[in-house]
C-alpha positions as CSV (number, residue, x, y, z in Angstrom):
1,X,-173.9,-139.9,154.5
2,X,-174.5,-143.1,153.4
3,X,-173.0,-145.8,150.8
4,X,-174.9,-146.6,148.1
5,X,-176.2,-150.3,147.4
6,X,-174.8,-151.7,143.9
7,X,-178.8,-151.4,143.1
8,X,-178.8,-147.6,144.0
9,X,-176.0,-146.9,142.1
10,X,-177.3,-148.9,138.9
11,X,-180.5,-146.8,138.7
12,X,-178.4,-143.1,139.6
13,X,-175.9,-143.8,137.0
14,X,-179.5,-145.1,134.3
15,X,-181.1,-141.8,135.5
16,X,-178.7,-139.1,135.0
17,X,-177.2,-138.5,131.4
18,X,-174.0,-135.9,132.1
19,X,-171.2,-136.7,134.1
20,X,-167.9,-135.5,134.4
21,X,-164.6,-137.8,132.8
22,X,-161.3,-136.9,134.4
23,X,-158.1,-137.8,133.2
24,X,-154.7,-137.0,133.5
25,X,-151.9,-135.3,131.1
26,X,-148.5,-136.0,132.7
27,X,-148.6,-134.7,136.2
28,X,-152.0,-132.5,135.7
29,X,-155.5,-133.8,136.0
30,X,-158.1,-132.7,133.2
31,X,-161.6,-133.1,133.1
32,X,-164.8,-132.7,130.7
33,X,-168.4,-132.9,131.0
34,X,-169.9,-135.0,129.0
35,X,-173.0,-137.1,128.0
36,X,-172.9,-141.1,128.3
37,X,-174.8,-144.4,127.6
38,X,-174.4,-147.4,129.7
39,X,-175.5,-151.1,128.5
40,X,-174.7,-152.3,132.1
41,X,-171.6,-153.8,131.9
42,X,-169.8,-150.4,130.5
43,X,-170.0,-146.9,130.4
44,X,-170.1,-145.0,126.6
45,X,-168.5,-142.0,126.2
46,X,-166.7,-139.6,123.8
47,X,-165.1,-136.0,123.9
48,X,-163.7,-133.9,121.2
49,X,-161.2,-135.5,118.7
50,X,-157.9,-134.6,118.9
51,X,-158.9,-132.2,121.6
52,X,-156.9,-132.4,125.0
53,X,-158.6,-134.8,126.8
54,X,-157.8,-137.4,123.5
55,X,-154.0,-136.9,124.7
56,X,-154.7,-137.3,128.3
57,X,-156.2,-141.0,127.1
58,X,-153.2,-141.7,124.7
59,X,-151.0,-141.8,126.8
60,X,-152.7,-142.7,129.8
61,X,-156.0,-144.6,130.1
62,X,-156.5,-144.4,133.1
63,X,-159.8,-142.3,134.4
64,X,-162.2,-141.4,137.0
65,X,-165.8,-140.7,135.9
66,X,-167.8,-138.7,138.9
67,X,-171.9,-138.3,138.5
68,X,-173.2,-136.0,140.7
69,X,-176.8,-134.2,141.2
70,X,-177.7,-132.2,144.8
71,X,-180.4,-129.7,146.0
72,X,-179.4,-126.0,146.2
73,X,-178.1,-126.2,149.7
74,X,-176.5,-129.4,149.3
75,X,-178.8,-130.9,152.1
76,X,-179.6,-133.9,150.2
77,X,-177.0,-135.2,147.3
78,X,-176.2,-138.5,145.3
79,X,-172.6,-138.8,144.0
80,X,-171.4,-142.0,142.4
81,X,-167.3,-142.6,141.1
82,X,-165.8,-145.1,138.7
83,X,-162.2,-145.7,138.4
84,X,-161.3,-147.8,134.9
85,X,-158.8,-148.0,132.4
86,X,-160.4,-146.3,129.2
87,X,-160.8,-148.7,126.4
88,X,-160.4,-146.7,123.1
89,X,-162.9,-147.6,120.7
90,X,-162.0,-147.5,116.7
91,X,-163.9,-150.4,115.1
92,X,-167.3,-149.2,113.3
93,X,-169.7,-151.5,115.3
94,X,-168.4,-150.3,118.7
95,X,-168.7,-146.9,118.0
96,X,-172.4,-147.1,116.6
97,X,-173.1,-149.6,119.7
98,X,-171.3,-146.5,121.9
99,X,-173.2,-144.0,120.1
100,X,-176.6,-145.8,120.3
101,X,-176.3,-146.4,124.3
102,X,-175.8,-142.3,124.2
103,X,-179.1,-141.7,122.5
104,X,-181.0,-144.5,124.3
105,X,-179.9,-142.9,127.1
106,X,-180.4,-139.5,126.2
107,X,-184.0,-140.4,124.9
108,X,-183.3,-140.4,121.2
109,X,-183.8,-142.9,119.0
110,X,-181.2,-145.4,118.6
111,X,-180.3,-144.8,115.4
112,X,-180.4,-140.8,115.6
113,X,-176.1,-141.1,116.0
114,X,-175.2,-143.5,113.2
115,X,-173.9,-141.0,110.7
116,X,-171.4,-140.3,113.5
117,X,-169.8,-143.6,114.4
118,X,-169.7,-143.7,110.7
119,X,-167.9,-140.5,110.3
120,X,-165.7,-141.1,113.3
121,X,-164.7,-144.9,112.4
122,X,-162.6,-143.3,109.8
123,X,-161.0,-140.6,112.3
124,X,-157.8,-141.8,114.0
125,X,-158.1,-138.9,116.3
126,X,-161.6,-140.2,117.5
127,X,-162.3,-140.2,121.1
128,X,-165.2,-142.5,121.4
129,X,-164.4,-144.7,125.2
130,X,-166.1,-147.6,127.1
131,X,-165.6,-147.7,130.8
132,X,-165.6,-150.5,132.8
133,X,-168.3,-150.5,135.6
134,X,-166.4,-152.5,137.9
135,X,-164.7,-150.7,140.2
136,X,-167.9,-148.2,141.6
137,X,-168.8,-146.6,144.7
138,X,-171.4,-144.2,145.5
139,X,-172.3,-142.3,148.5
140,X,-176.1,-140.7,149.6
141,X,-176.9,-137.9,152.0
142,X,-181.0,-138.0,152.4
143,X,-181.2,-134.5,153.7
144,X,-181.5,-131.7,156.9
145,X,-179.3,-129.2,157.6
146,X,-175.6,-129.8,158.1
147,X,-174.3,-129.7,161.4
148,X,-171.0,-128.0,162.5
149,X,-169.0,-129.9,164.2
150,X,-167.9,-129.6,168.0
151,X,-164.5,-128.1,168.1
């Protein structure tokens, strides 16, 4: 395995669209797959309002989000983590500039989302969240079998 040049992680984090946010609700970690934007300085994301992973951020922001993607046998695999603080987003313009990241990303048109943010602005139990990309790390295996160790 191999770390993964800030370059390496920019484009794996650009060319995958689902990752996985995990929180934490008191002493129990939680975590959701989801679909995300970036802009390059943050990460967009949202789950379900008022759904479990909305209390997790209330009452603590802080998060991991894990990308991942592997072959079958595991032989070759890419797997990024970034640890933030969750910023909650409630203001209109941030959730439509969230929301269009997500399509952008997704290939959709950048617009396709705006009757959300506009729906959700007025929501106090929206989950809409920008992470951080600064604190990021990535690992790389390039493939062949694994080998078992000598004992």
């Amino acid at each position: 395995m191999n770390k993964m040049s800030k370059a390496e992680i920019t484009t794996f984090i650009k060319s995958c669209a689902w990752g996985t946010l995990i929180g934490v609700e008191g002493d129990k970690p939680y975590a959701v797959e989801v679909s995300y934007g970036t802009d390059g300085d943050y990460l967009y994301c949202g789950s379900m309002p008022g759904g479990r992973m909305a209390r997790c951020l209330q009452s603590n922001p802080n998060v991991v989000f894990k990308i991942c993607s592997s072959d079958r046998n595991a032989e070759s695999f890419k797997a990024v983590i970034i640890e933030a603080k969750a910023e909650h987003l409630t203001a209109y313009e941030d959730i439509r500039h969230s929301l269009n990241n997500v399509a952008r990303h997704s290939g959709l048109d950048a617009d396709a989302l705006d009757p959300i943010a506009k729906r959700h602005c007025q929501n106090p139990g929206s989950n809409f969240i920008r992470i951080p990309l600064r604190v990021v790390d990535g690992i790389v295996r390039a493939g062949g079998p694994f080998k078992a160790s000598p004992e």
